[in-house]
C-alpha positions in Angstrom: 144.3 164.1 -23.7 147.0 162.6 -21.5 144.5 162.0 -18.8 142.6 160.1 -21.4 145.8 158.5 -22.9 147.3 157.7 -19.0 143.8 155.9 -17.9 144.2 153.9 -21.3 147.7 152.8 -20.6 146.4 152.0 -17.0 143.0 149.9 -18.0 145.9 148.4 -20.5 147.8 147.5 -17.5 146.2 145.8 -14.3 149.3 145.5 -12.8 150.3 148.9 -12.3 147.6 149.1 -9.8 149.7 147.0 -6.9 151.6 149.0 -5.1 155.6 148.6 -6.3 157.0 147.1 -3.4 154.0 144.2 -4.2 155.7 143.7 -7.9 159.3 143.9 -6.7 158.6 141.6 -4.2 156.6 138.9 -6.5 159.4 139.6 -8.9 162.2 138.8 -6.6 160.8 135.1 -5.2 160.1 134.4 -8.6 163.8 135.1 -9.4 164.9 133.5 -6.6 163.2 130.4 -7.7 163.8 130.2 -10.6 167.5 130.2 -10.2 167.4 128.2 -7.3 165.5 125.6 -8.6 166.2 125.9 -12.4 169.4 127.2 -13.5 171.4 126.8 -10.7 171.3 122.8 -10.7 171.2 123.0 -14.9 174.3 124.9 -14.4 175.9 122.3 -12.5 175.0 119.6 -14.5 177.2 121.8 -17.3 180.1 122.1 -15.0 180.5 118.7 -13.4 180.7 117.6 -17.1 182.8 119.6 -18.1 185.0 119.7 -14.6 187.8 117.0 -16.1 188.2 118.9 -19.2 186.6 118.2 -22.5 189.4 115.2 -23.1 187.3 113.3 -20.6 184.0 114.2 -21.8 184.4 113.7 -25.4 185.5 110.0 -24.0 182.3 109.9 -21.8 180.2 110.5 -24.7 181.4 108.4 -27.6 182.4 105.0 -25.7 180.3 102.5 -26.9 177.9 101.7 -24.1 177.3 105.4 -24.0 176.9 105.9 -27.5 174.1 102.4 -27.6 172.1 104.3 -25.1 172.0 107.4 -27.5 171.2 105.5 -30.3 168.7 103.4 -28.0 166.7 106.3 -26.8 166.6 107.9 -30.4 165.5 104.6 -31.4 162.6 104.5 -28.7 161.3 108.6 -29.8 161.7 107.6 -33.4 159.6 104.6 -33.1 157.1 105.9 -30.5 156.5 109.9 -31.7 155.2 108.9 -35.3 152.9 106.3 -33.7 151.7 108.6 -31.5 150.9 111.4 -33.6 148.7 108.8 -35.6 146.7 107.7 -32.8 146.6 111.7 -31.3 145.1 113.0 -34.4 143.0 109.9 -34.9 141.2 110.6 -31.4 141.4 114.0 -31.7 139.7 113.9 -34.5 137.1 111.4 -33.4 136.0 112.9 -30.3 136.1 116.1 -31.5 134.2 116.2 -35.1 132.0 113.1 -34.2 129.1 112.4 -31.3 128.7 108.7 -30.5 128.3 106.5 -27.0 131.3 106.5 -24.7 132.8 109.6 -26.0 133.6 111.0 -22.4 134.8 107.6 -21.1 137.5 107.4 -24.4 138.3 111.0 -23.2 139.2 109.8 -19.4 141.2 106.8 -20.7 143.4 109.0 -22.9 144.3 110.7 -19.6 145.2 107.6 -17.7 148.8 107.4 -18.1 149.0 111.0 -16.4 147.3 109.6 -13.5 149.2 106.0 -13.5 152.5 105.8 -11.7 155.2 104.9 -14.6 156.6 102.4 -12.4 153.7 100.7 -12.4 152.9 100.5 -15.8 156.4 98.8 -16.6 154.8 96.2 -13.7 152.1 96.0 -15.8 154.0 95.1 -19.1 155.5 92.7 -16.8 152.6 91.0 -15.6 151.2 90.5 -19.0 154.4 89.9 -21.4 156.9 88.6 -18.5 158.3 85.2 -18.3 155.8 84.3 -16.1 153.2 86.7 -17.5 149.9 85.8 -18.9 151.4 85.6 -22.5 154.9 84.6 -21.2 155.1 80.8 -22.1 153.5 81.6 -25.4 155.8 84.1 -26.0 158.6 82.1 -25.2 157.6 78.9 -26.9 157.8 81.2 -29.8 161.1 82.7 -29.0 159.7 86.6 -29.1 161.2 88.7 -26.6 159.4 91.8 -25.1 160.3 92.4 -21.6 163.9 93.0 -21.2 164.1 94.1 -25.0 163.6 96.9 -27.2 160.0 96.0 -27.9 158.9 96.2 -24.2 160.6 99.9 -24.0 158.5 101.0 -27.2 155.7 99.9 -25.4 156.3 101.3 -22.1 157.3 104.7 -24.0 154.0 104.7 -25.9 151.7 104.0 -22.8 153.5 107.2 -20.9 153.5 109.9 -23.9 150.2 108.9 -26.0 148.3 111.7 -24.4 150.0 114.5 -25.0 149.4 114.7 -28.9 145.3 113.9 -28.5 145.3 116.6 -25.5 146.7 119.4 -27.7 144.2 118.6 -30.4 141.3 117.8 -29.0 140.3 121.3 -27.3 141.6 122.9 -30.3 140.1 120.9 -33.1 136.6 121.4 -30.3 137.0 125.1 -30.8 137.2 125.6 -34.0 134.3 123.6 -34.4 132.7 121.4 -37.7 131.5 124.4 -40.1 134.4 124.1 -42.5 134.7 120.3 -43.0 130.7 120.3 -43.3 131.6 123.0 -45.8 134.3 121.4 -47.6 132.3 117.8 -47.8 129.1 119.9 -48.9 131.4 120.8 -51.8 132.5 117.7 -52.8 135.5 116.9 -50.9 136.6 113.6 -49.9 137.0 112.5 -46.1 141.3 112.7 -47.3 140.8 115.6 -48.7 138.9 117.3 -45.9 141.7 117.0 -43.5 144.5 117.3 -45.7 143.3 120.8 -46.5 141.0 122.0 -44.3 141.6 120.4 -40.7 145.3 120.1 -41.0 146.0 123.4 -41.6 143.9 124.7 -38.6 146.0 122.2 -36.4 149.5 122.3 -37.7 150.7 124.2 -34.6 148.8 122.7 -32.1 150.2 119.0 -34.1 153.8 120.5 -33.7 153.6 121.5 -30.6 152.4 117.9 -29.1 154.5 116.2 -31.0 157.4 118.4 -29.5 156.3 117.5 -25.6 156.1 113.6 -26.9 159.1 113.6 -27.9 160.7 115.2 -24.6 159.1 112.8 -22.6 159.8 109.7 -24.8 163.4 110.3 -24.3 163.5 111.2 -20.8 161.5 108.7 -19.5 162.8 106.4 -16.5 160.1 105.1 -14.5 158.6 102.8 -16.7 161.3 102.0 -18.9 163.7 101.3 -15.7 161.2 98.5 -15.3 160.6 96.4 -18.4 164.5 97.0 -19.9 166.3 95.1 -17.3 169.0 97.3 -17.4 171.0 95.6 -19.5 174.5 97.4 -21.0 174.8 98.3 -24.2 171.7 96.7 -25.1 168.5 98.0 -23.2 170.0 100.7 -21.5 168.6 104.3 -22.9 170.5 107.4 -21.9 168.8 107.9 -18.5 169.1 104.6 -17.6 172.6 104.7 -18.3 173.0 107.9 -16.3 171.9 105.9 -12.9 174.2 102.9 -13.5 177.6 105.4 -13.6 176.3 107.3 -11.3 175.3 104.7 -9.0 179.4 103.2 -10.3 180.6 106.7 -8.9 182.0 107.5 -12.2 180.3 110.7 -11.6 182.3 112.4 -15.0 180.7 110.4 -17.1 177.2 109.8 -15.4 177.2 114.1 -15.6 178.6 114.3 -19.1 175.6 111.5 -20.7 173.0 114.1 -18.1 174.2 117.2 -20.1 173.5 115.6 -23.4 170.1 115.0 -22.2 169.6 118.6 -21.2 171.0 120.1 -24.4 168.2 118.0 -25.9 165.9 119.6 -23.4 166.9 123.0 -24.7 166.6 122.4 -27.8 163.5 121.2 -26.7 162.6 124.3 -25.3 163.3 126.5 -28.3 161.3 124.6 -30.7 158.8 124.9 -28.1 158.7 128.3 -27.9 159.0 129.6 -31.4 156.2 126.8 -32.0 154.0 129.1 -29.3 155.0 132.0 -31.1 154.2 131.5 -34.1 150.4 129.9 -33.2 150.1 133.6 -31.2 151.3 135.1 -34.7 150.2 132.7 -37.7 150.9 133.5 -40.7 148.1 134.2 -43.7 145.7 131.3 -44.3 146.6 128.1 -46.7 145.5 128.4 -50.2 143.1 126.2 -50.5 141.7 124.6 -53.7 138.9 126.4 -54.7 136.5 123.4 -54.9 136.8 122.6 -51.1 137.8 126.3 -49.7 135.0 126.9 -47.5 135.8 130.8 -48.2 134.6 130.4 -51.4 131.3 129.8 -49.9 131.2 133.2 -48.3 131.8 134.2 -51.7 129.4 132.5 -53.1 126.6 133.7 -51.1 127.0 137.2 -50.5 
């Protein structure tokens, strides 16, 4: 019996078969980097913060260029999440549930802006809505501003973070497959109704959980924001943008107090992230669905 019961615990645990100074060793440079790389420098984002005492970094955080980037770059994820998550679940949706022509090549262009330099798609916005831009004179003949204003940055911030909603859902919604929409339509259920209580529910977490990494990177994007906001104070200036300019100032108190609120935000980040994971490893019992379009019911039905 424990012979039986210690080869079960050992086909239960791969590892155990490397010797232990192969673990302990593994384990230690992955410590080792992990504080070298991670905590150590998050650690003195904290302190340099807070290294003037809080009288100074209360100041740092609530003067009012500092407090027009945080409203800026809440005003940039507010605006470019939601829009996101439509156009996520839209394609999800599309490519995964439907077969037409140019399905793969929609697929590779939602994965262009991971392959496109951020820099050079605030060049881009440039070239087409800049003064001098293919729609510049027009533009200005009709006094709209893009570049150099908050519309630019919304469209900068869309172009980086769009995939990451449509990448969560489109393997996922793939997997699951089309048996219980077909289901729920044979039953009588409306396209609305089909995804509000059959697909939805299937996605919620995987929805959540894109939703979570758009966010992150819609307010901690530089590249191509740096390019199209022109860096203006108090007006086009989000909160990593506003880092560079005191740090690049030396006012190094307030450059690190505006970083730490940014990697608070990352750890709350973090945790929404990670109770998201765990509750998609650990869901909890089915939707009730009505019984008219609750592809259970057909189970039922049939057997």
């Amino acid at each position: 019996m424990s012979t039986l019961t210690g080869t079960t615990r050992f086909e239960r645990n791969p590892a155990t078969r490397e010797e232990k100074w192969v673990k302990w060793t593994l384990l230690t440079l992955s410590l080792s980097f992990f504080i070298l790389f991670l905590i150590l420098p998050l650690v003195s984002v904290f302190f340099e913060a807070l290294r003037r005492g809080w009288e100074v970094y209360l100041l740092s955080i609530t003067e009012e260029t500092a407090l027009a980037a945080i409203r800026l770059t809440l005003l940039i994820a507010f605006i470019s999440v939601p829009l996101n998550l439509v156009f996520g679940v839209s394609a999800a949706w599309l490519i995964a549930k439907h077969d037409f022509r140019g399905k793969q090549l929609l697929t590779t262009f939602i994965d262009l802006p991971f392959s496109i330099s951020p820099v050079i798609v605030g060049l881009m916005y440039v070239l087409i809505f800049g003064a001098n831009g293919w729609f510049g004179a027009w533009l200005l003949e009709h006094n709209i501003r893009i570049i150099f204003a908050v519309p630019g940055i919304v469209l900068a911030t869309i172009f980086v973070t769009f995939p990451f909603v449509a990448r969560e859902l489109i393997p996922l919604m793939q997997a699951q497959g089309r048996d219980e929409e077909e289901a729920a339509i044979v039953l009588g259920a409306n396209g609305w109704q089909t995804f509000w209580y059959v697909t939805l529910p299937n996605i919620k977490w995987g929805l959540l959980y894109g939703v979570i990494l758009s966010n992150a990177r819609a307010m901690g994007e530089f590249g191509a924001v740096s390019v199209v906001s022109g860096k203006i104070r108090g007006q086009t200036n989000t909160m990593p943008l506003h880092v560079e300019i005191l740090y690049n100032e030396y006012n190094f108190a307030a450059a690190f107090a505006v970083a730490s609120l940014l990697a608070m935000l990352a750890l709350f980040t973090l945790i929404i992230k990670t109770w998201v994971e765990h509750r998609a490893s650990h869901p909890a019992a089915a939707h009730l669905l009505p019984p008219e379009i609750n592809p259970l019911s057909i189970q039922k039905s049939t057997t």
